[in-house]
N, C-alpha and C positions, 0 to 999 in steps of 0.2 A: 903534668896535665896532658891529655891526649888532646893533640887538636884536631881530630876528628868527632868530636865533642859538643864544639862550637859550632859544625857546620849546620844547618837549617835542613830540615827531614826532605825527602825527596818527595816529587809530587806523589810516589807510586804506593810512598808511605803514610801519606793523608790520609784523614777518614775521609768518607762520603757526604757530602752537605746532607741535611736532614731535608730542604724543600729542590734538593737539584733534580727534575724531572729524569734525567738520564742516570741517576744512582739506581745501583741493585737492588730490589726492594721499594723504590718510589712509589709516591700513589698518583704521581702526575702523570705514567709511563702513557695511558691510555688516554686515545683521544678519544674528545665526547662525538665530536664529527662520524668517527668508523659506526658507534654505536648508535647513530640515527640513518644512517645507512645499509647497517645492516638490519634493523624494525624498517626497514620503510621497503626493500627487500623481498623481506620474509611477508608485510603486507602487501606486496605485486603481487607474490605468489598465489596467498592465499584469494587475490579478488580474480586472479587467472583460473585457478580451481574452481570459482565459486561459478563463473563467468563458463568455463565449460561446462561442469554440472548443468547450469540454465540453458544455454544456448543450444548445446548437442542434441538433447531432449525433442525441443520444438523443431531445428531443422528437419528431424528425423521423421517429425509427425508432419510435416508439409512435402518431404518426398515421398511419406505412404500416400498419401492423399493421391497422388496422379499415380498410382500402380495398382494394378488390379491384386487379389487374394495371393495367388499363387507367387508374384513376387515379392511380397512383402514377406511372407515366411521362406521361400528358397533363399533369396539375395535381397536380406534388407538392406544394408549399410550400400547399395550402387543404387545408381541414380536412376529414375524409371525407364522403362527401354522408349515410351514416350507419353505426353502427357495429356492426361483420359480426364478429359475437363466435365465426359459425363458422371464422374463418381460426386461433382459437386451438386450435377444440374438431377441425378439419382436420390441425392441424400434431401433437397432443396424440397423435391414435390413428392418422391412417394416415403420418406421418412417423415413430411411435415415439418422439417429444421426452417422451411422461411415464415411458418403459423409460429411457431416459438420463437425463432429470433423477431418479431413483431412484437408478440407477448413483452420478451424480456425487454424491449427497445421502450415501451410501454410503463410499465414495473421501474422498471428501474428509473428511467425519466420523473414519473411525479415521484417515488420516494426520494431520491436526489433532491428535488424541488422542496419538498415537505423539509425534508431532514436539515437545510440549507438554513431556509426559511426558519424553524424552530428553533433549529438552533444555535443560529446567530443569535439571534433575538435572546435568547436566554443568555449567551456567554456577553453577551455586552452587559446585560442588567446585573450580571452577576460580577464583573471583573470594570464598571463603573460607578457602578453605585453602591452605597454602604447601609445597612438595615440589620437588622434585627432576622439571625439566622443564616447570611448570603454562606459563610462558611458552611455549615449543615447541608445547605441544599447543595450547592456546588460536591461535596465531598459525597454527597449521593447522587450526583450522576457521575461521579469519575468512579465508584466501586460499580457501575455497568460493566463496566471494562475489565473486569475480575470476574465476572458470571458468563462461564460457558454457557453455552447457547442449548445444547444439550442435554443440560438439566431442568430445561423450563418446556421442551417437548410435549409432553403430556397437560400437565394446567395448560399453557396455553392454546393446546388445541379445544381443552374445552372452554376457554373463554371465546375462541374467537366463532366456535359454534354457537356458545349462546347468543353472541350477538348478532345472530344472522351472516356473517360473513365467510364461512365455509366455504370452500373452491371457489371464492370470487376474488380477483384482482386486487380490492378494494384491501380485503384483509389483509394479502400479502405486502401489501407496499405500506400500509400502517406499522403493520410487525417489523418489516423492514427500517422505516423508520426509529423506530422504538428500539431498537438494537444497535442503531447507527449516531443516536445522539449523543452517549458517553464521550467517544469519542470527540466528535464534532463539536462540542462544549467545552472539554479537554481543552481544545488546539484551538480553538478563538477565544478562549476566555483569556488565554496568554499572550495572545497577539494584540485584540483588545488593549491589553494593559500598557502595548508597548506605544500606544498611539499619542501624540501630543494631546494633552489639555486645552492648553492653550485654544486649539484652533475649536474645541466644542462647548468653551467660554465665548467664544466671540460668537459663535452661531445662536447662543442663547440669549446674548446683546442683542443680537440681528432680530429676536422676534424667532427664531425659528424652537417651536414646542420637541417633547421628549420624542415624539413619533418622525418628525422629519426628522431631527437633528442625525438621528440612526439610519431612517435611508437615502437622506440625502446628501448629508455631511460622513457620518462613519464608516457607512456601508463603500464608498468607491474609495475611501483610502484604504479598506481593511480587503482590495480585490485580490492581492495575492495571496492571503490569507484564506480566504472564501475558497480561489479557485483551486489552492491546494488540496483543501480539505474535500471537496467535492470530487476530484478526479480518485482521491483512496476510496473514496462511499461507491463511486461509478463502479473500481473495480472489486470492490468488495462483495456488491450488492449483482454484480455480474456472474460470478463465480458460486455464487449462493447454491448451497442445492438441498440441504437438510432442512431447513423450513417451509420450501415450498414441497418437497415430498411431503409433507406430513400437512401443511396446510389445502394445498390441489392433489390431492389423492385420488377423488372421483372425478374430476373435472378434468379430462383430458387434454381437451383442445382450448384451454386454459394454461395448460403447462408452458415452463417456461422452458429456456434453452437447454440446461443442462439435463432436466429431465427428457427431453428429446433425448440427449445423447447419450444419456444412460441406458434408453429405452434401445438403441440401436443395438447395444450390445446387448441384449440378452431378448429380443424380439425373437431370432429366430434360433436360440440354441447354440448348436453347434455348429450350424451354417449361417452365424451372422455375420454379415456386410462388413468385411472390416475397410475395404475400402471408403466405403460409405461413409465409416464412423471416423476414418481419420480426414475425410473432406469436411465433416459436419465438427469436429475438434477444431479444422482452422477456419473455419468461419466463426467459431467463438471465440478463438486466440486473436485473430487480426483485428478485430475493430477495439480491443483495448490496446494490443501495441502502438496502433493508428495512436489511439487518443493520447498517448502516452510520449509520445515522438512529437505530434504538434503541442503539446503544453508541459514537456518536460523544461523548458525555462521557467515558464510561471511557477511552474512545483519547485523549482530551486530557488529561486524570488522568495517566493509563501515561506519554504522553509530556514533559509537563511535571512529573511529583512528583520526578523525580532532580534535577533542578535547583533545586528549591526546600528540599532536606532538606539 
């Protein structure tokens, strides 16, 4: 008998454990750590991209703003040789940008107000109370939010002529509204839902009726919620320009901001104000950044408290 027979296999002659993370072949080899590292990575990069994209844009347009014509097309990307604070106080009186930033300050104000008002009111009834239908009508105001805006151009303009309200204010901040509650009904009816019970059982104990109960008990817990929702309506309804083209057509000095600044560019052809037009751009840019800087906590508040109640 050979007694090289008897000896025990060498280590180099073992298999490989089937769960040993360092075998050839393993599936343990890889940690999970590298691979949320490298997602988390590749999303810096992509909100750095995104982050350029936005930001480069608007710098761009508030250093045309203080350079007259000829610099902006010889040497745009350098910085103004100095800064021509008339291209604001140009574009402000003989463009008419401070008649329309009033307008839009206007418009946009009571539809916010309206849109707010309506449609709280509706997403509490709808996301507290149970009846006959609540799904039906809820699920018709969230397919809003699927109907470009574009396709309703024409009826609508002859609705709002029928009812008298053609180039008037009036029309446009109803229309506005009306295009703004999908949403707004959407994002409270689910916040709504996330609110205690309990505290609108007791208010009912208290004696307090269906009407208080909502603005004096629902409405101040449901403030982040509201305030969120109100600051997208502010800039959505800011930014607006294809409705009131088509609703203030005739009505000039009616028009709101963006038609001002549409109007700058092709007032004069081939010799429009471009300086003008990029001082009257950040006058419409800064006061939703403003707003968006003082109540960007509440908008993170509004959109993270239903998830965490």
């Amino acid at each position: 008998m050979n007694p090289q027979s008897t000896l025990p296999p060498t280590p180099a002659a073992l298999p490989p454990k089937t769960g040993d993370p360092n075998a050839a072949g393993g599936r343990g080899s890889k940690d999970p750590r590298s691979e949320v590292r490298l997602f988390a990575g590749l999303g810096h990069v992509a909100l750095a991209v995104w982050a350029v994209i936005v930001i480069v844009p608007i710098i761009w347009t508030f250093l045309a703003a203080f350079k007259n014509t000829s610099e902006i097309f010889s040497s745009p990307w350098t910085l103004p040789a100095e800064l021509r604070w008339e291209n604001f106080g140009r574009a402000w009186t003989k463009a008419h940008i401070g008649r329309y930033f009033l307008n839009s300050v206007i418009v946009v104000s009571c539809s916010t107000f309206l849109t707010m008002l309506l449609g709280s009111m509706a997403a509490y009834v709808l996301a507290r109370y149970k009846f006959w239908g609540n799904r039906a009508v809820y699920f018709l105001f969230v397919s809003g939010l699927a109907f470009p805006v574009f396709l309703a151009l024409v009826p609508l303009f002859f609705v709002v002529k029928n009812l008298g309200l053609l180039d008037t204010h009036t029309g446009v901040v109803l229309v506005y509204s009306a295009y703004s509650l999908p949403f707004t009904v959407f994002f409270l009816a689910a916040f709504f839902k996330t609110l205690p019970s309990s505290v609108a059982e007791a208010g009912m104990i208290d004696g307090c009726g269906h009407t208080r109960l909502f603005f004096q008990v629902m409405m101040p817990m449901a403030k982040p919620g509201l305030i969120s929702v109100a600051i997208f309506n502010i800039i959505g309804q800011w930014a607006q320009y294809q409705l009131p083209l088509v609703l203030l057509s005739n009505a000039k000095d009616k028009w709101v901001l963006t038609q001002g600044i549409a109007d700058i560019s092709v007032n004069a052809g081939y010799e429009a104000d471009w300086s003008g037009l990029f001082a009257a751009l950040t006058i419409a840019i800064l006061p939703m950044i403003i707003v968006y800087a003082v109540f960007q906590r509440q908008i993170q508040a509004g959109l993270t408290s239903g998830a965490v109640k």
